[in-house]
C-alpha positions in Angstrom: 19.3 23.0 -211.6 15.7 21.5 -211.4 17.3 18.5 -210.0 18.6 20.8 -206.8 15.7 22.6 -206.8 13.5 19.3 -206.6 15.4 17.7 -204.0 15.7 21.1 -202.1 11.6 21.1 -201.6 11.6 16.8 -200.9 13.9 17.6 -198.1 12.1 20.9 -196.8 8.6 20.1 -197.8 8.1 17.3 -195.2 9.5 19.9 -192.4 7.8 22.6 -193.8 4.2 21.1 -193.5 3.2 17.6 -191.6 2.7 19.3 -188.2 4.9 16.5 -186.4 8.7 14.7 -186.2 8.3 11.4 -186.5 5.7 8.7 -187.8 4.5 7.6 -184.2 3.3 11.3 -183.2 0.7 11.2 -186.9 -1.0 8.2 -184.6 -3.0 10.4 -182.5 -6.8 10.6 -180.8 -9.6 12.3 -182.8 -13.1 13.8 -181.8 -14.7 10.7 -183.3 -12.7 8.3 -181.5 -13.8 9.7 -177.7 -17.8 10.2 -179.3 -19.0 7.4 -177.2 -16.5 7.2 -174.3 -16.7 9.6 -171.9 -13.5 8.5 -170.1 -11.1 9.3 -173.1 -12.6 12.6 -173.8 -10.6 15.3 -174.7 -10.7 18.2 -171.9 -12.7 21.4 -171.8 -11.4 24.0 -169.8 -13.0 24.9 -166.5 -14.8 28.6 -166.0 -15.8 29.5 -162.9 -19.0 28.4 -163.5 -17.8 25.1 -164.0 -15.9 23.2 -161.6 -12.7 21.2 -162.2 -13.1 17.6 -162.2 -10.6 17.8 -159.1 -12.6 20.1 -157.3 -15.8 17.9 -158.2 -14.8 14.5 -156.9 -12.9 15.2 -153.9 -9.7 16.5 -152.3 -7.7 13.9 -153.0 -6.8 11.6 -156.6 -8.7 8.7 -156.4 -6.9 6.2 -155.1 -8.0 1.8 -155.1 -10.4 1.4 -152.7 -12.3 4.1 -153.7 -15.4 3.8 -154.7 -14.7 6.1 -158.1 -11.2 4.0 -158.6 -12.1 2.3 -162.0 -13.3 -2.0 -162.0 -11.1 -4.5 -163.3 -13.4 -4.0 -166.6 -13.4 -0.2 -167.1 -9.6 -0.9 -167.1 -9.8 -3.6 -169.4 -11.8 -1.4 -172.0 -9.4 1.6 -171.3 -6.7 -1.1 -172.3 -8.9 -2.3 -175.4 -8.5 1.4 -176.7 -4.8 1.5 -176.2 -4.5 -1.6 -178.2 -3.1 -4.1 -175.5 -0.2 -1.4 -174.0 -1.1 -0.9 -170.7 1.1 -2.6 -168.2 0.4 -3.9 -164.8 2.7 -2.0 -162.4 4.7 -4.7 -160.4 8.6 -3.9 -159.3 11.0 -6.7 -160.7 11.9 -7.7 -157.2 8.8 -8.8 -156.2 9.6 -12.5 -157.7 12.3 -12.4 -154.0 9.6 -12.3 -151.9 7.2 -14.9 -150.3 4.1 -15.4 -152.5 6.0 -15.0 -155.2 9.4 -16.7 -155.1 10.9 -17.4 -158.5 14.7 -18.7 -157.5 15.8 -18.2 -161.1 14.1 -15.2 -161.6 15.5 -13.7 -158.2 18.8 -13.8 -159.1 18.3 -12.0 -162.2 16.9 -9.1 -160.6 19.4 -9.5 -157.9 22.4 -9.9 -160.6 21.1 -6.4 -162.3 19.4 -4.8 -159.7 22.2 -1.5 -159.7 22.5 -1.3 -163.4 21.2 1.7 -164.5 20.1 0.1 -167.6 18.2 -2.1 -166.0 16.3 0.5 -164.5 15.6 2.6 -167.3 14.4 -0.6 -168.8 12.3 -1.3 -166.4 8.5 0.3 -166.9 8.5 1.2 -163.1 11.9 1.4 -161.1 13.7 4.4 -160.7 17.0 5.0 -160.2 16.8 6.8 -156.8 14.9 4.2 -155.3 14.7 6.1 -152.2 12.0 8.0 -153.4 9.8 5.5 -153.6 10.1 4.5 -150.6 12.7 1.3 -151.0 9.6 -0.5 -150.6 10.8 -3.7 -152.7 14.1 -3.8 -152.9 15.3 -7.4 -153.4 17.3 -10.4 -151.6 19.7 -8.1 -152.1 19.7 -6.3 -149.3 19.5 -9.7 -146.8 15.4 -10.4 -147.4 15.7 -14.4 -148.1 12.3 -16.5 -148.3 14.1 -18.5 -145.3 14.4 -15.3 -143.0 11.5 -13.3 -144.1 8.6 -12.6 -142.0 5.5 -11.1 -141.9 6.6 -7.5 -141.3 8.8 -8.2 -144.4 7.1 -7.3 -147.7 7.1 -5.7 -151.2 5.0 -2.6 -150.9 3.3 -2.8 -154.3 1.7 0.5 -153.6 4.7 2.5 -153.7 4.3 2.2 -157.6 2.4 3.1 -160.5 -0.8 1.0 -160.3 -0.5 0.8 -164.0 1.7 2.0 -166.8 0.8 3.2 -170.7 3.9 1.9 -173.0 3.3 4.7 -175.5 4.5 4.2 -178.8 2.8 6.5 -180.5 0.7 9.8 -179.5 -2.7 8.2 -179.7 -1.3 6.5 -176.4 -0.3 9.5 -174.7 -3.4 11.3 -175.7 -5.2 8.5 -174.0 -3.8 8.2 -171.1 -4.0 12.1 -170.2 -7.9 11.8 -170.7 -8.4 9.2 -168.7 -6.4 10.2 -166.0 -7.9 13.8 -166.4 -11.3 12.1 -166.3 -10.7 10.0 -163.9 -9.2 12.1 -161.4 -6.3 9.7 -161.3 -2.9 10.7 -160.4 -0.7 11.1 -163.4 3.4 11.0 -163.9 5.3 10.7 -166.6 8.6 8.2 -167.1 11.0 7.8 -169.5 14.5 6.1 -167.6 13.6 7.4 -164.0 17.0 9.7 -163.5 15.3 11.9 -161.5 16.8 12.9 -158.1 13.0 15.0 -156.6 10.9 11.9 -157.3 9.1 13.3 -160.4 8.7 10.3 -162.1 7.6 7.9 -159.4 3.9 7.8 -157.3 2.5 5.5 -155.6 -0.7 4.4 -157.3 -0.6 6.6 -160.5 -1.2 6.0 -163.7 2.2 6.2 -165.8 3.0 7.1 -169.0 6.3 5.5 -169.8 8.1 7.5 -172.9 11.0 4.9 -172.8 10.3 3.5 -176.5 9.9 6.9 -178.2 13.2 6.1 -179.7 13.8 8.3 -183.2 15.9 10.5 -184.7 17.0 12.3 -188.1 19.3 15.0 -188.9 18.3 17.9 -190.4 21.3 19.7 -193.0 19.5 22.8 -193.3 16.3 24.3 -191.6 14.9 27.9 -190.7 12.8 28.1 -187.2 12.3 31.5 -186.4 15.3 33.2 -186.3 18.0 30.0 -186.3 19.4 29.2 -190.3 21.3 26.4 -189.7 21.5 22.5 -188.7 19.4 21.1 -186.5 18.0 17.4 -185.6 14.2 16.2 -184.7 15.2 13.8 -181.2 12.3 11.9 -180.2 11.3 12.0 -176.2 12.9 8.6 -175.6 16.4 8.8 -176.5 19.3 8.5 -174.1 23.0 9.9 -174.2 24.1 6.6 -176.0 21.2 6.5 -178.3 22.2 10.0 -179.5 25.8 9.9 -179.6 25.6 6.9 -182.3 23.5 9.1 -184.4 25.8 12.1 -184.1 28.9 10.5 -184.8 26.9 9.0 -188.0 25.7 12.3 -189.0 29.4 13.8 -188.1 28.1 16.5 -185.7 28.1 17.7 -181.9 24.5 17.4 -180.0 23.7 18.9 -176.4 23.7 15.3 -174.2 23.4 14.3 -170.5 26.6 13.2 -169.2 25.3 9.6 -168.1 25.5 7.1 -171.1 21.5 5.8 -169.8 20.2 9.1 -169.2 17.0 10.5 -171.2 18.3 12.9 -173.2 15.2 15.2 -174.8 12.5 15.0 -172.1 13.1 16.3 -168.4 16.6 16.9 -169.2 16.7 20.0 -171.4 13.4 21.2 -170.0 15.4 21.3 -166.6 17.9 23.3 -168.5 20.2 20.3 -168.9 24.2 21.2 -168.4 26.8 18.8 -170.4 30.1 19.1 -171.7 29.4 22.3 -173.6 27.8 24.3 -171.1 30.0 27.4 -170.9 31.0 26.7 -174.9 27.2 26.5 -176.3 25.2 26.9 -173.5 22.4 24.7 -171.8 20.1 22.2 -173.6 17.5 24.8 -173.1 19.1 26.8 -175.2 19.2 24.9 -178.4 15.7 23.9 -178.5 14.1 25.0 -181.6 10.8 23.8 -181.6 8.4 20.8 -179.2 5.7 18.6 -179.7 3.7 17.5 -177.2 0.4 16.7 -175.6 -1.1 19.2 -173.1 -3.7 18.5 -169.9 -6.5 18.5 -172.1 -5.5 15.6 -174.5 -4.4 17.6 -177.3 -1.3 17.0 -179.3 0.3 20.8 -179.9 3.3 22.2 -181.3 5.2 24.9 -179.6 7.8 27.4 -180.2 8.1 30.9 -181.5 5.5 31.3 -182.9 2.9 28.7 -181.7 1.9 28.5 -178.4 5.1 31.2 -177.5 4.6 31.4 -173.8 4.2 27.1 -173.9 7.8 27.1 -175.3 9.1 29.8 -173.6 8.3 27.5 -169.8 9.3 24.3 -171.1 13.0 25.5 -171.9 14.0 25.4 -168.5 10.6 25.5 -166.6 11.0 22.4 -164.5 9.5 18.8 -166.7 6.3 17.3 -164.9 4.4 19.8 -165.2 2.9 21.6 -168.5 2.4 18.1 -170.2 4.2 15.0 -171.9 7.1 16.2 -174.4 7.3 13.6 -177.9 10.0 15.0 -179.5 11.8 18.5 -180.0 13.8 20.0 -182.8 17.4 20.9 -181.5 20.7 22.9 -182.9 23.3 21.0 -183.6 27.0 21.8 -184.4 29.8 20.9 -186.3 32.3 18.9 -184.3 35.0 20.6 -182.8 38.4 19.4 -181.2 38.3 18.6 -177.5 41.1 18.9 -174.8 41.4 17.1 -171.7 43.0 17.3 -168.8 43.1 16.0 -165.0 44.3 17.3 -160.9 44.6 14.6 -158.3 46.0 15.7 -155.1 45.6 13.9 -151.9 46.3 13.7 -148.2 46.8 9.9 -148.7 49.7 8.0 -150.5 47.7 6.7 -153.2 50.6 5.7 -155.9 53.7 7.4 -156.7 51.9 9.3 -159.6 49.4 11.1 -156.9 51.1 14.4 -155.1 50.5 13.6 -151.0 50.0 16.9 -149.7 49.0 17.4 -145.5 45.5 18.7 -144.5 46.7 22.4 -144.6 47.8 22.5 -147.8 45.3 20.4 -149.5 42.5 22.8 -148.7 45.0 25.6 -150.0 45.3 24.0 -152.7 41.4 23.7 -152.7 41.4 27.6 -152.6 43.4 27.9 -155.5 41.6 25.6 -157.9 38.7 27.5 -157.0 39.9 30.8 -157.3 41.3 29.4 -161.1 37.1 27.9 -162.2 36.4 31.0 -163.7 39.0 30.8 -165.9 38.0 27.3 -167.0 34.7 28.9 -167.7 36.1 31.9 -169.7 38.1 29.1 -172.1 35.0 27.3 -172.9 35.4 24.3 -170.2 34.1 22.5 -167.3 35.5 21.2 -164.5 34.0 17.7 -162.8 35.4 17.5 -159.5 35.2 15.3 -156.2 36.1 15.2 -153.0 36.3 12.1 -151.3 36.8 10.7 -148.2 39.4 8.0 -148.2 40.5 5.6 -144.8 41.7 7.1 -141.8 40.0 10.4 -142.3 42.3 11.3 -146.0 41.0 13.3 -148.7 41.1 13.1 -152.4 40.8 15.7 -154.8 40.2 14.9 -159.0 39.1 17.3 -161.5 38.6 16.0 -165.1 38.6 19.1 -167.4 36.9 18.8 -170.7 38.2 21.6 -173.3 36.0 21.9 -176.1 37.7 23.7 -179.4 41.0 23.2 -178.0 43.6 21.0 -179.4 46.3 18.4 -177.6 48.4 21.4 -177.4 46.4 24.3 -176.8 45.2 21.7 -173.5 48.6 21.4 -172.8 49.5 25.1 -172.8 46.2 25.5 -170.8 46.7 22.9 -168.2 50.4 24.4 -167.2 48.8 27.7 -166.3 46.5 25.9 -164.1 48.7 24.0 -162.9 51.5 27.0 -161.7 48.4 28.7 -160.1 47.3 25.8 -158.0 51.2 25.3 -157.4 51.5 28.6 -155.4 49.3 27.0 -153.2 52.2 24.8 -152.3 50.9 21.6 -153.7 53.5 20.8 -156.1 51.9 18.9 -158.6 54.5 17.8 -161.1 52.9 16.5 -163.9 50.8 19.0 -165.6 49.6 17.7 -168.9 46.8 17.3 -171.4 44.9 13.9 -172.0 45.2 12.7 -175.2 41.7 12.7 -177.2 39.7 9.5 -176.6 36.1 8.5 -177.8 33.4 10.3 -175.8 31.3 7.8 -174.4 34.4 6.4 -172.4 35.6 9.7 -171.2 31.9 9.6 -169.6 32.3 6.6 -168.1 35.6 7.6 -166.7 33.8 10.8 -165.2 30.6 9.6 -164.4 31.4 6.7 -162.3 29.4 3.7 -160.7 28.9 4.9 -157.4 27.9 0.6 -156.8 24.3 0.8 -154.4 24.4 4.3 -152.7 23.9 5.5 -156.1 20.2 4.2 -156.0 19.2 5.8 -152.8 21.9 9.1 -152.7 20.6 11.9 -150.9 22.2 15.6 -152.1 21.5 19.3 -152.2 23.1 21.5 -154.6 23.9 25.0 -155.1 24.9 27.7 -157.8 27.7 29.2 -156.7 27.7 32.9 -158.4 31.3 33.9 -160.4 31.7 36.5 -157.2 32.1 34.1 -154.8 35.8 32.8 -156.4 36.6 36.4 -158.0 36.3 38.3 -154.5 39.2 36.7 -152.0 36.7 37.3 -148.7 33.8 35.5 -150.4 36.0 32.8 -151.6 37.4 32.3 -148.0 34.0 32.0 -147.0 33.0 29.7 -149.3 36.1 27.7 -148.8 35.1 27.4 -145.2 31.6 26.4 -145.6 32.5 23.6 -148.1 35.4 22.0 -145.8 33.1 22.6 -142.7 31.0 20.3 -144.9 33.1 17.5 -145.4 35.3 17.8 -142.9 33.3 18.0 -140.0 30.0 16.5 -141.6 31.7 13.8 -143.3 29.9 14.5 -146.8 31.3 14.1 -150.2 31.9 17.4 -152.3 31.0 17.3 -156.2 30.9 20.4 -158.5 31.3 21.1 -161.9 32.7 24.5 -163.1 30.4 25.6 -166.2 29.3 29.2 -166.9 25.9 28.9 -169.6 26.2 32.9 -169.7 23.8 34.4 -171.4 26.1 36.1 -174.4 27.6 32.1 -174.8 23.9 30.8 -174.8 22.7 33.4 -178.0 21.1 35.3 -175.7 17.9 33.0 -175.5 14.5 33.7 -174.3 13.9 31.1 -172.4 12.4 30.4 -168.5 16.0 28.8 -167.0 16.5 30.1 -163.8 18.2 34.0 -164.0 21.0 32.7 -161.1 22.9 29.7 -163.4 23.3 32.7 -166.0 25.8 34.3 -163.7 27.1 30.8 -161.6 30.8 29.8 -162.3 30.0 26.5 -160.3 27.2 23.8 -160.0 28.0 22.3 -156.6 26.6 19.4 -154.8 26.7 18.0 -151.7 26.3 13.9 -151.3 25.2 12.3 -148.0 26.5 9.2 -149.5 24.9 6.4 -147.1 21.8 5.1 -148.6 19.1 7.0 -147.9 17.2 4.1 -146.6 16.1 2.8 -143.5 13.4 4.1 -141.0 11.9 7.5 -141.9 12.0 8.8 -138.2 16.1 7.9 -138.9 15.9 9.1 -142.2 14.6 12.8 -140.8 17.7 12.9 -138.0 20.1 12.0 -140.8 18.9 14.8 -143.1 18.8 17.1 -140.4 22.1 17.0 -139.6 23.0 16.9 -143.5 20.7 20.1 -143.8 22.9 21.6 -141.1 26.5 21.5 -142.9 24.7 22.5 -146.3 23.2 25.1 -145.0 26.0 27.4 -145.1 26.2 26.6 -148.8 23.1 28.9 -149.4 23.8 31.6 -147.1 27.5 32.3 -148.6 25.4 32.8 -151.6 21.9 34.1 -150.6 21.0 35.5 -154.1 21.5 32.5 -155.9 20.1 29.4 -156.6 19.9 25.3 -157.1 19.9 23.5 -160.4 16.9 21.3 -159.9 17.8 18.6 -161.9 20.3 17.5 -158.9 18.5 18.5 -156.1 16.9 18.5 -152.6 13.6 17.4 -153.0 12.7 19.6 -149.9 15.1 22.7 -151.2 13.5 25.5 -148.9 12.1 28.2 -150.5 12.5 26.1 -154.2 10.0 28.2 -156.2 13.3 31.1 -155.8 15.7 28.0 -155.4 14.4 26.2 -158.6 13.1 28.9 -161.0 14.3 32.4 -159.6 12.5 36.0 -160.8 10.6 33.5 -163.3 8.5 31.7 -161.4 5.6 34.2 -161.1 5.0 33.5 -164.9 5.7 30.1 -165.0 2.9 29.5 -162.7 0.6 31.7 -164.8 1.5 30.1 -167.3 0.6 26.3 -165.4 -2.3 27.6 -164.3 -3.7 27.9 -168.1 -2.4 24.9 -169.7 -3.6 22.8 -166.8 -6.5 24.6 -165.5 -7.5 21.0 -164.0 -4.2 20.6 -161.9 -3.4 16.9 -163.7 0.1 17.4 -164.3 1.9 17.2 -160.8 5.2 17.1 -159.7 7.3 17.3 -156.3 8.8 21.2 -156.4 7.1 21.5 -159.9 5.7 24.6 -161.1 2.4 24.9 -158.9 2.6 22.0 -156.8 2.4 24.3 -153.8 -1.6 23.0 -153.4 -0.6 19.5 -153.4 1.5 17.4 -151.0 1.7 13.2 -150.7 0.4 12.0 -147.4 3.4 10.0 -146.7 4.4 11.1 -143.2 6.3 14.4 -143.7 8.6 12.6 -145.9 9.6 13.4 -149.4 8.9 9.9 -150.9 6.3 9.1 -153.4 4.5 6.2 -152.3 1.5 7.8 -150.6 -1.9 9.2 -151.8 -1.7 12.7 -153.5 -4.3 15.5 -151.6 -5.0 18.6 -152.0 -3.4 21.0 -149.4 -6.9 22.2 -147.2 -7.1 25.7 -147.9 -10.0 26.2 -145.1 -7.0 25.0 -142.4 -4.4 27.3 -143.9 -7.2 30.2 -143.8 -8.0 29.0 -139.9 -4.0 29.1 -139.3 -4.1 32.6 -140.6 -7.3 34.1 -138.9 -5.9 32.2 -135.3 -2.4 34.5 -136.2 -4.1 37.6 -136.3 -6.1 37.1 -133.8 -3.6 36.2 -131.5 -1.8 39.4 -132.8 -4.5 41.7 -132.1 -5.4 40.5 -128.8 -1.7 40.7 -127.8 -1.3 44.4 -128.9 -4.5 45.5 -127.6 -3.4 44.2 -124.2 -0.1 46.0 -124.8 -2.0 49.2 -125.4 -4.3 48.7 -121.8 -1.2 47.9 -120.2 0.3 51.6 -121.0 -2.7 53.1 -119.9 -2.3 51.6 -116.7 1.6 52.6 -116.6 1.9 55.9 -117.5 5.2 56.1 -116.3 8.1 55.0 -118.1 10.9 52.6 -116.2 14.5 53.7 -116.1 15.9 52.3 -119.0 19.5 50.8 -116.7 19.7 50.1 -113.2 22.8 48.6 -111.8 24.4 47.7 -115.3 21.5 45.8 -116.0 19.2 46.7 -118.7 15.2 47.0 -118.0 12.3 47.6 -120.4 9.6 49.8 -120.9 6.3 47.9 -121.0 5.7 49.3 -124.6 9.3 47.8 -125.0 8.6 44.4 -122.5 5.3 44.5 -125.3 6.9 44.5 -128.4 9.6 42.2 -127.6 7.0 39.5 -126.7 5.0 40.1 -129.3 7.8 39.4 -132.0 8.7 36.2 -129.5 4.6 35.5 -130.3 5.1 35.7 -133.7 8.5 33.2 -133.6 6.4 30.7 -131.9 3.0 31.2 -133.9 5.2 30.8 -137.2 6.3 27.8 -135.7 3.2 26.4 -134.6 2.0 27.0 -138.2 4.7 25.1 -140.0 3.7 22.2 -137.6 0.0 22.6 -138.6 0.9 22.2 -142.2 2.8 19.5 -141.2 0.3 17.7 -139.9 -1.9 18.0 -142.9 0.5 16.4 -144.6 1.1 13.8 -142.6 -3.0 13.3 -143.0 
């Protein structure tokens, strides 16, 4: 009994009491190390009496060529304190272009350029490139050192002027003072699957989590309320990284779907959907505990009862924003079985294993595999489905269903009701059956396919469709109609996945996730998929027109939402879009934590008083200004100045005509003056809310 009882308290003790996860996050900045270095110091926050260091040095981050960017030496003693890990930040693909020319070294980066490992690998590339700018893409893409010109360059600037290779907190700690200090833009990076641009910026400083690579299992733990098993995952893991440690510690984890993907930083704090969405919920909503370090250098613990409101935001808050995540403390299950199963219909004749359907009844067919997604919810599944285009103007339609807790043949069983329901739709698919269990990992690569070099620069918007919009026949019609309108006649690709994270299958957490996925039976996402490259001013025409099909998406469902995770960077109206009913308390919430504004990201959590001068377009590669709040005040005194003067000369004008006009003569219809008046006025406003969007504009195209 005393031998239990001793290794009972050697396994709790260390959980019980050392204040971090893992070894690297004990490394961490003390008072005496900043006494004599102003630039590392820790942060004090602001009163009104005292103004933020933003506020102090200007309306913009300091950017090179400033006279406040550091020297070459203040650099070189910042990297003195991180002991040699800052990195100079240069794309890979600069060695294709003249000046620097390396022929081998070219056709490495050439050879691995669309790897999504090399990517995360890589201390500055991110995977959707387009937010950057494209701005050094290699030979690749035609650039040769035989045909490249002057105009034809790698735009250094697009990227982090220097990255921090933190390995331990101390880094981390440092880097967030002297960016703080420095009035430096600061982002955060750990593989750069990001699809709003929130880990890219032109001229930043970056902190790269990419090497925070731990993990242990934990048998047995309490935290707060949870009794149960849990794991400590370390800020730098990804999906393949954490499914070898599952399968050794024979248990099911919350993971992205992409093998490469980070899998405890942006993702859960995002919410973070996978496999077991509508079985366990979100990654949100296993999150037990977080450590991290906050705006003003300090390395802090939160959950339940630490910091509270700090735990609450980062569990589906938006990442970017409230400071740089280390590690978390997550749920974990026991395994369970998992069913599989797969639709394919088409309007092509792929193989003799494919049902060829015409137009007409593929999109019935559509209907009726819509109509049947809440039902894939309600058994614990998802559904990962396409549409895509084929030659000659076909379509495709696959669904691969993922079943977790059911066996081969409660799949089976499963998969023949779905299948007779779609039938009715007169598609006549004749081979309704379950896929045998395979390993994991290559199920995701079977779903998650290599969509070859669009994938770097894809464009999309998504939506949460709410569980009405199937259930209710005139809703579903009118979804139907706004999805086919959107492929058909735009040309776009359709991707959703069925998953319902209620709130009853979640635990009932307390968490910030947005309120409208707790009620969505379908994460849907539209894909411009041409690379979003090329000119901006063709750029803006092309997303016009794809904002024009999309459209439709949001007003057949006008209460919901968009995941953010897989997004539109410029998702109108995101603060409802992104973070619903809780945004007004996230942003209190910012607002405290990072009184000094140093934590900024595109659609973040108060980003609203900060735009990239970058020409009205959502890349990253630009310098990071405030947004004036003396010309948005000027905008609103000309608006109601213009208002009053027009209603004041509406009320002169009845004076003058005393008598009102017949309100018809000869079928036609003629105004009042008071009604002439009022019907300007509201033409007045149209145009003044117009001319104000361009004014903004305009500033941010400063």
């Amino acid at each position: 009994m005393f031998i239990r009882l001793f290794l009972w308290i050697l396994i709790s003790f260390p959980f019980c009491v050392r204040g971090f996860n893992f070894p690297y996050e004990s490394i961490q900045l003390t008072d005496a190390d900043v006494k004599n270095y102003s630039a590392i110091a820790f942060g004090e926050a602001p009163t009104s009496q005292s103004p933020t260091t933003t506020t102090a040095t200007g309306e913009c981050k300091v950017y090179p060529g400033d006279a406040l960017w550091p020297s070459d030496a203040q650099w070189q003693k910042f990297n003195d304190t991180l002991g040699g890990a800052l990195i100079r930040g240069v794309p890979p693909a600069r060695v294709c272009y003249p000046g620097y020319y390396n022929t081998t070294q070219c056709a490495a980066v050439k050879q691995k350029y669309f790897n999504s490992q090399f990517r995360s690998d890589d201390p500055v590339e991110i995977v959707n490139e387009w937010l950057d700018g494209d701005s050094c893409p290699p030979a690749a893409y035609g650039i040769t050192v035989s045909n490249a010109s002057a105009t034809v360059v790698c735009n250094e600037a697009a990227y982090p002027a220097y990255v921090v290779n933190a390995t331990t907190v101390k880094h981390i700690q440092l880097a967030v003072n002297f960016a703080r200090n420095s009035n430096i833009r600061l982002i955060i990076k750990n593989t750069g699957h990001d699809l709003r641009g929130q880990s890219a910026g032109g001229e930043s400083l970056s902190i790269w989590t990419h090497h925070l690579k731990d993990f242990e299992f934990l048998p047995n733990v309490t935290i707060g309320d949870y009794h149960g098993k849990a794991a400590r995952v370390a800020a730098g893991i990804q999906t393949f990284d954490l499914q070898g440690h599952a399968w050794a510690a024979n248990v099911t984890i919350i993971e992205p779907g992409g093998g490469s993907v980070g899998a405890y930083g942006g993702f859960f704090q995002g919410g973070g959907h996978s496999t077991y969405t509508s079985y366990w919920g979100l990654a949100a909503d296993q999150i037990l505990s977080i450590e991290l370090v906050t705006a003003d250098g300090r390395f802090v613990t939160a959950n339940t009862t630490s910091n509270p409101d700090l735990f609450w935001a980062l569990r589906g808050g938006g990442g970017g924003t409230y400071g740089v995540v280390t590690s978390a403390i997550t749920k974990v299950y026991d395994p369970v079985p998992m069913g599989f199963s797969s639709v394919i219909f088409s309007t092509a004749k792929l193989s003799k294993y494919v049902t060829t359907v015409s137009n007409t009844t593929f999109w019935n067919g559509i209907r009726a595999y819509l109509k049947f997604g809440p039902k894939i919810c309600d058994a614990g599944g998802i559904g990962f489905n396409f549409i895509n285009h084929g030659i000659n103007g076909t379509l495709t339609f696959t669904s691969t269903l993922s079943l977790p807790g059911m066996n081969y043949t409660q799949a089976n069983n499963f998969s023949n009701t779905m299948f007779a329901e779609i039938n009715k739709s007169g598609t006549n698919l004749t081979s309704p059956y379950a896929l045998r269990r395979r390993d994991l990992a290559s199920l995701q690569i079977d779903a998650y396919p290599s969509r070859g070099a669009g994938e770097k620069n894809v464009r999309l918007a998504s939506r949460l469709f709410p569980r009405e919009n199937f259930e209710d026949d005139d809703l579903l019609d009118d979804t139907l109609t706004a999805i086919k309108n959107f492929v058909v006649e735009g040309g776009y690709t359709f991707h959703s996945v069925n998953q319902c994270p209620t709130l009853e299958i979640s635990g009932n957490p307390d968490n910030a996730v947005n309120p409208a996925y707790r009620t969505a039976a379908m994460h849907a996402q539209g894909w411009d998929s041409e690379p979003a490259i090329g000119p901006v001013e063709i750029q803006k025409k092309r997303y016009e027109r794809f904002n024009k099909y999309f459209q439709p998406w949001r007003d057949v469902s006008p209460d919901s939402g968009s995941y953010m995770g897989e997004a539109d960077p410029v998702e109108p109206d995101w603060q409802t879009a992104f973070y619903g009913e809780n945004y007004e308390r996230l942003l209190e919430i910012k607002n405290r934590v990072d009184p000094w504004g140093l934590f900024w990201a595109q659609t973040a959590v108060g980003s609203e008083g900060w735009a990239v001068r970058n020409g009205g377009w959502p890349t990253q590669n630009g310098r990071l200004c405030r947004v004036s709040t003396q010309d948005d005040n000027s905008s609103k005194w000309a608006v109601g100045f213009l208002i009053q003067t027009f209603f004041i000369f509406c009320a002169i004008t009845d004076l003058q005509h005393s008598v009102d006009t017949v309100p018809f003569q000869q079928g036609k219809l003629v105004l009042s003056t008071s009604d002439f008046c009022i019907s300007s006025a509201f033409k007045a406003l149209l145009n003044i809310a117009v001319l104000s969007s361009e004014w903004k504009l305009a500033l941010m195209e400063k």
